[in-house]
GUFI-639746 format. One line per 4 residues: for each residue z, y, x of N, C-alpha, C. Coordinates in nm, 3 decimals, decimal comma. Atoms other than C-alpha are relative to their C-alpha. Layout:
% residues N
Z/Y/X/Z/Y/X/Z/Y/X | ...
***
This chain:
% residues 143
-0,104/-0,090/-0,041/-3,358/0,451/-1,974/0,080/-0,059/0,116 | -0,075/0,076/-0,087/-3,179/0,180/-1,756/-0,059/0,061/0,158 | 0,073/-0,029/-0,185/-3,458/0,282/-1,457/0,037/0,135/0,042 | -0,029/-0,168/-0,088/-3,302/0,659/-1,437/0,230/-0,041/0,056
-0,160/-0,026/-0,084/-2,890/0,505/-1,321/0,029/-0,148/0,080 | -0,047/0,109/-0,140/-2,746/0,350/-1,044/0,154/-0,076/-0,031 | -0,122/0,008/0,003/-2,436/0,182/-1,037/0,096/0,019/0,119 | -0,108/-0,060/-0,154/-2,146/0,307/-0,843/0,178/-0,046/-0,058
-0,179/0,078/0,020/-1,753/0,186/-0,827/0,029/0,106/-0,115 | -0,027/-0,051/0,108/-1,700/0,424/-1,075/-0,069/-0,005/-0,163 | 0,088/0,049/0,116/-1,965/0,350/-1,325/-0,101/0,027/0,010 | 0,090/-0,017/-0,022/-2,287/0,446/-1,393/-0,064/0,125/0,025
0,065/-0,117/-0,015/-2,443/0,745/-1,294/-0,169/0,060/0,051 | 0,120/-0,010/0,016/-2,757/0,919/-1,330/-0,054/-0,039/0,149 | 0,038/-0,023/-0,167/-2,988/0,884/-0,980/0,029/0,129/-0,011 | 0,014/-0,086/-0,023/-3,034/1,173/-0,804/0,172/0,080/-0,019
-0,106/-0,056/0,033/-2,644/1,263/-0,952/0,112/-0,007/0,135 | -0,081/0,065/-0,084/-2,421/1,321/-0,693/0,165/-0,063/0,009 | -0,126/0,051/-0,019/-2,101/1,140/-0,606/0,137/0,086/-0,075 | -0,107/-0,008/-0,020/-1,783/1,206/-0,735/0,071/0,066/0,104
-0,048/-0,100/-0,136/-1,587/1,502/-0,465/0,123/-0,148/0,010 | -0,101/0,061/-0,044/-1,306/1,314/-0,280/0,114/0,056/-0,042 | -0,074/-0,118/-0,001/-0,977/1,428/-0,378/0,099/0,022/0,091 | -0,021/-0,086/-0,126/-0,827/1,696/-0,169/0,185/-0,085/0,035
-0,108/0,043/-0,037/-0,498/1,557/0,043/0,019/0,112/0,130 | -0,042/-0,079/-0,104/-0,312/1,773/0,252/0,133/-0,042/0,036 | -0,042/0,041/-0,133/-0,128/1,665/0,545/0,133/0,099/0,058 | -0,061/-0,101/-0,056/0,184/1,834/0,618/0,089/-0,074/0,100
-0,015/0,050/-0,134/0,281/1,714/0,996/0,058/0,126/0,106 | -0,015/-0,124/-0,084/0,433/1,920/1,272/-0,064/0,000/0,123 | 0,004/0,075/-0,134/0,363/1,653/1,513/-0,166/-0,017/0,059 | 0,113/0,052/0,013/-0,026/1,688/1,626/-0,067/-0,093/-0,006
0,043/0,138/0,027/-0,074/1,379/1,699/-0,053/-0,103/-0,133 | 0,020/0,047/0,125/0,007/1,215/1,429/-0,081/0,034/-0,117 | 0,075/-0,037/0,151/-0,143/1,464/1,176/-0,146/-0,046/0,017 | 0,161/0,001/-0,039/-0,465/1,400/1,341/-0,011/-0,164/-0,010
-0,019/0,120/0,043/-0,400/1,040/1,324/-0,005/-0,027/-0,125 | 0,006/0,001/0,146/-0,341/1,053/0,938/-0,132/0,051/-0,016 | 0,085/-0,042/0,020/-0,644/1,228/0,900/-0,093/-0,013/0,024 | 0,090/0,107/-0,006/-0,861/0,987/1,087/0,043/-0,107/-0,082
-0,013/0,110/0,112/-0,686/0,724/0,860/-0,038/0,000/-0,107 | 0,030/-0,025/0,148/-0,782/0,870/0,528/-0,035/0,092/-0,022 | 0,101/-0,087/0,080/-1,053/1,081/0,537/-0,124/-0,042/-0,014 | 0,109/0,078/0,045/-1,272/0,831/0,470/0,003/0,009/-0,179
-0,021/-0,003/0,126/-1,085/0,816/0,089/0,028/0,203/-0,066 | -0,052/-0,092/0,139/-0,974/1,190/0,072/-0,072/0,092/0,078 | 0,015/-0,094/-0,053/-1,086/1,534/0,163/0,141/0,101/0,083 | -0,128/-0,003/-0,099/-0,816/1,603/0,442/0,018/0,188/0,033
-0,033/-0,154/0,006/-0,667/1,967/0,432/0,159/-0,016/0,140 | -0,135/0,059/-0,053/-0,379/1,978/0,713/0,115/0,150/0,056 | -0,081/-0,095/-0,027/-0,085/2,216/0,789/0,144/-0,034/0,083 | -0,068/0,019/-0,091/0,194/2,231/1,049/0,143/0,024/-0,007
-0,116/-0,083/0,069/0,448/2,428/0,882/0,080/0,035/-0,099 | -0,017/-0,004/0,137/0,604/2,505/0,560/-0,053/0,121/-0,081 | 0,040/-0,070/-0,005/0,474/2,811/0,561/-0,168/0,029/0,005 | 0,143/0,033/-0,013/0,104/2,732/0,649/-0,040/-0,111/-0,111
0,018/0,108/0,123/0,165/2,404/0,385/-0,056/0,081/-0,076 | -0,021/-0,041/0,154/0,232/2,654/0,088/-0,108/0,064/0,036 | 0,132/-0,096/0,016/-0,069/2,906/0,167/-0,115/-0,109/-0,018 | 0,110/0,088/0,041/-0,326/2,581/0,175/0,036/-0,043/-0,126
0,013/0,099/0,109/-0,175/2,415/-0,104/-0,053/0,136/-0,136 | 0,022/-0,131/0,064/-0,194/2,810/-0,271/-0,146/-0,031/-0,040 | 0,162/-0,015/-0,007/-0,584/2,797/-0,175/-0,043/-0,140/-0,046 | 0,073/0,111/0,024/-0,724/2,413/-0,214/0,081/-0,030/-0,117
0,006/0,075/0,113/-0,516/2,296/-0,479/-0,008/-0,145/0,028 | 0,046/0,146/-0,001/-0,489/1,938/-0,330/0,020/-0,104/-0,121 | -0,039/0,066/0,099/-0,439/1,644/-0,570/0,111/-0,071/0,088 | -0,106/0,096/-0,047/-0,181/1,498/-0,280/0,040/0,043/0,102
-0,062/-0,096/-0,138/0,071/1,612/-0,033/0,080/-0,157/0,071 | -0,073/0,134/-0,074/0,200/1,384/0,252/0,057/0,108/0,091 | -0,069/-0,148/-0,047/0,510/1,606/0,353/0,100/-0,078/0,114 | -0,129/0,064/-0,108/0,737/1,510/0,711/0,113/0,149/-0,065
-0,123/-0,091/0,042/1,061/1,645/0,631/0,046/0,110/0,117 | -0,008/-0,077/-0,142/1,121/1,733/1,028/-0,140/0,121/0,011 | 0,084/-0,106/-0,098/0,938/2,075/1,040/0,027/0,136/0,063 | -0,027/-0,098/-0,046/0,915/2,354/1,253/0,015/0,106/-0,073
-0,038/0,015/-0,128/1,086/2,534/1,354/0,164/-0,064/-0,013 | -0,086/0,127/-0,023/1,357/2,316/1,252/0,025/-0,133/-0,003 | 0,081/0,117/-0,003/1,173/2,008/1,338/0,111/-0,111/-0,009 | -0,116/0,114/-0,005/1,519/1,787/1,396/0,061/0,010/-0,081
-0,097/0,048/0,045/1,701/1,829/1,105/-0,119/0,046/-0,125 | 0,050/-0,012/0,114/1,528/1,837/0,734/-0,037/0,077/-0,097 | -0,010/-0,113/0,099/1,578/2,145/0,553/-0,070/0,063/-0,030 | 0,134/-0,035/0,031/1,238/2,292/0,625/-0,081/-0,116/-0,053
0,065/0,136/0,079/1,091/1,947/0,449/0,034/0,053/-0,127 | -0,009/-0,015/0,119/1,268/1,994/0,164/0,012/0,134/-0,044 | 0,047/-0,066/0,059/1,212/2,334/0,113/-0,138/0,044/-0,039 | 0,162/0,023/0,030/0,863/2,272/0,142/-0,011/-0,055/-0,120
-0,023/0,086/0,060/0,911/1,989/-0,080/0,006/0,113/-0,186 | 0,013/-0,124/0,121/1,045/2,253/-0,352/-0,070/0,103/-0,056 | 0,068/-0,116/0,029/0,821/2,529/-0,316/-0,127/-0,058/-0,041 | 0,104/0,067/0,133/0,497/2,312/-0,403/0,092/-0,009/-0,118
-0,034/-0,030/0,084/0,653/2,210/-0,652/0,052/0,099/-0,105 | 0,036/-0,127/0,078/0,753/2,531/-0,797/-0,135/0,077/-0,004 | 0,146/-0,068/-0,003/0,367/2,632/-0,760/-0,043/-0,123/-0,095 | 0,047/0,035/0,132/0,290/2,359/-0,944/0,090/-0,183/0,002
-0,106/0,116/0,087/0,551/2,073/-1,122/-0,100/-0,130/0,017 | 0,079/0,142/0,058/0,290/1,793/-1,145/-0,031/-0,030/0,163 | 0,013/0,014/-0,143/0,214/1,800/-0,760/0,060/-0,187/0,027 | -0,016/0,154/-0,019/0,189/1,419/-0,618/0,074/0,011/0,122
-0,007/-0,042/-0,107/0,387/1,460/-0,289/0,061/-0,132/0,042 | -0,065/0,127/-0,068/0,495/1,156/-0,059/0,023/0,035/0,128 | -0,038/-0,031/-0,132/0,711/1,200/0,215/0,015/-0,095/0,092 | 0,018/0,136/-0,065/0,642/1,033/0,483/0,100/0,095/0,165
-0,093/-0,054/-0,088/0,894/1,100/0,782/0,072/-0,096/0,120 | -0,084/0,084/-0,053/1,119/0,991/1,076/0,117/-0,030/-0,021 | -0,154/0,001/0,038/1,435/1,053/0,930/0,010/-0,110/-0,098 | -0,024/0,109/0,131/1,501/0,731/0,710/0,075/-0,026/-0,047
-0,140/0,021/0,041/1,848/0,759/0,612/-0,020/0,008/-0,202 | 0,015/-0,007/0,143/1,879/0,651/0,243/0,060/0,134/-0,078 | -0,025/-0,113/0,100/2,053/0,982/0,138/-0,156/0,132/0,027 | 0,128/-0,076/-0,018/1,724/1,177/0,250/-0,105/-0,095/-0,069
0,138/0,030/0,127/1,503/0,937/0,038/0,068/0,045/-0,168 | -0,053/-0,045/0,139/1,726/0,959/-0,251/-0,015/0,152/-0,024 | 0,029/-0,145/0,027/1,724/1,341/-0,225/-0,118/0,052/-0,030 | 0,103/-0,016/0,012/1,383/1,356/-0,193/-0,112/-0,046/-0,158
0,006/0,046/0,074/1,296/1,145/-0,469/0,071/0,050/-0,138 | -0,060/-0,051/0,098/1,531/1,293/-0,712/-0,010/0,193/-0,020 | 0,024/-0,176/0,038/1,411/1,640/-0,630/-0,213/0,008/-0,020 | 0,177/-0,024/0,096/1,032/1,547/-0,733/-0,068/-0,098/0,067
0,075/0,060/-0,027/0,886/1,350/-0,487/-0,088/-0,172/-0,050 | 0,094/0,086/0,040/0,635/1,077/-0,566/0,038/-0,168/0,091 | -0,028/0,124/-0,118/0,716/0,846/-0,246/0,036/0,046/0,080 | -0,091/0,004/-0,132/0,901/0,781/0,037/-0,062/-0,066/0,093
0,041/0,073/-0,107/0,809/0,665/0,341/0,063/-0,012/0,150 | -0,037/-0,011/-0,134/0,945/0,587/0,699/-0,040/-0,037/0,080 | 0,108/0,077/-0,139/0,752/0,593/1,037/0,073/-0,081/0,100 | 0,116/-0,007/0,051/0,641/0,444/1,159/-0,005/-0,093/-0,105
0,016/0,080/0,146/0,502/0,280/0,831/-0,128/-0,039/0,025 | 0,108/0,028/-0,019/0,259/0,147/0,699/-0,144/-0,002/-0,072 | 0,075/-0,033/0,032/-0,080/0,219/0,672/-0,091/-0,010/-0,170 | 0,047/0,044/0,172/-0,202/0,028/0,374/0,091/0,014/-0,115
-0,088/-0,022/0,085/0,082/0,022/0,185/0,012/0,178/-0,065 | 0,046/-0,144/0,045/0,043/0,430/0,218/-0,116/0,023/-0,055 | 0,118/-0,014/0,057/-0,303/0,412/0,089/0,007/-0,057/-0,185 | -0,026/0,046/0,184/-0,189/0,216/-0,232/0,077/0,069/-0,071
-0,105/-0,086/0,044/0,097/0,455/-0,279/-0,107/0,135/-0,061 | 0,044/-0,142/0,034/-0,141/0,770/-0,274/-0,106/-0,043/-0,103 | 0,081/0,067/0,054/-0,443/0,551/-0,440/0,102/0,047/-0,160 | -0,076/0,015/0,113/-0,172/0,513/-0,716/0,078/0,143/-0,032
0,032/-0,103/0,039/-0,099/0,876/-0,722/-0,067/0,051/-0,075 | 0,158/-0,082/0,051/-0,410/1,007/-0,783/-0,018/-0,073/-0,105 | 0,098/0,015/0,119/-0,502/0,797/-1,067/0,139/-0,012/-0,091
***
């Protein structure tokens, strides 16, 4: 029986069985750059869903269902001050309570992490940041 499984970082699985799906992360950025940047960083680990808006967020997160949101607080179209973040921030969460979300942002003022954090979020983050450290954060999400 040993000659029909392979071993894989997760354990053993039949041949022929395929992989484990990636799980889904969606990207909520206003800034193209960057989102496209995040999304060459870690779509090697996740299946990268991305949105610009708070408005475009909530309809993907509606449809895919990610297992992880990486939310800038600055979005359009009131990219300079926060309020579209954290109503983003809220409305996943009212779609669904268990939502992993880590905000990752330019605004770093400790009363915008504390707020954030005490209204659901998972993590904080301030750019620029850093890369690995965000990978262990969401890593540690997901499982």
């Amino acid at each position: 029986m040993a000659d029909h499984l392979t071993h894989s970082p997760g354990g053993f699985n039949p041949i022929g069985a395929q992989s484990p799906r990636k799980p889904k992360l969606l990207i909520v950025e206003d800034n193209d750059t960057l989102r496209t940047q995040m999304r060459w960083a870690l779509a090697e680990e996740y299946e990268v869903c991305e949105a610009a808006d708070r408005e475009t967020a909530l309809e993907v997160f509606r449809k895919e269902r990610p297992a992880l949101v990486l939310l800038d607080l600055g979005l359009s179209p009131a990219a300079q001050g926060v309020e579209e973040g954290f109503l983003a921030l809220g409305a996943i969460l009212d779609i669904d309570s268990t939502a992993k979300i880590v905000v990752v942002t330019g605004r770093a003022e400790r009363e915008y992490r504390r707020n954030a954090l005490a209204k659901g979020a998972y993590g904080f983050f301030s750019k620029p940041y850093d890369l690995e450290e965000l990978k262990i954060v969401l890593r540690r999400a997901h499982y």
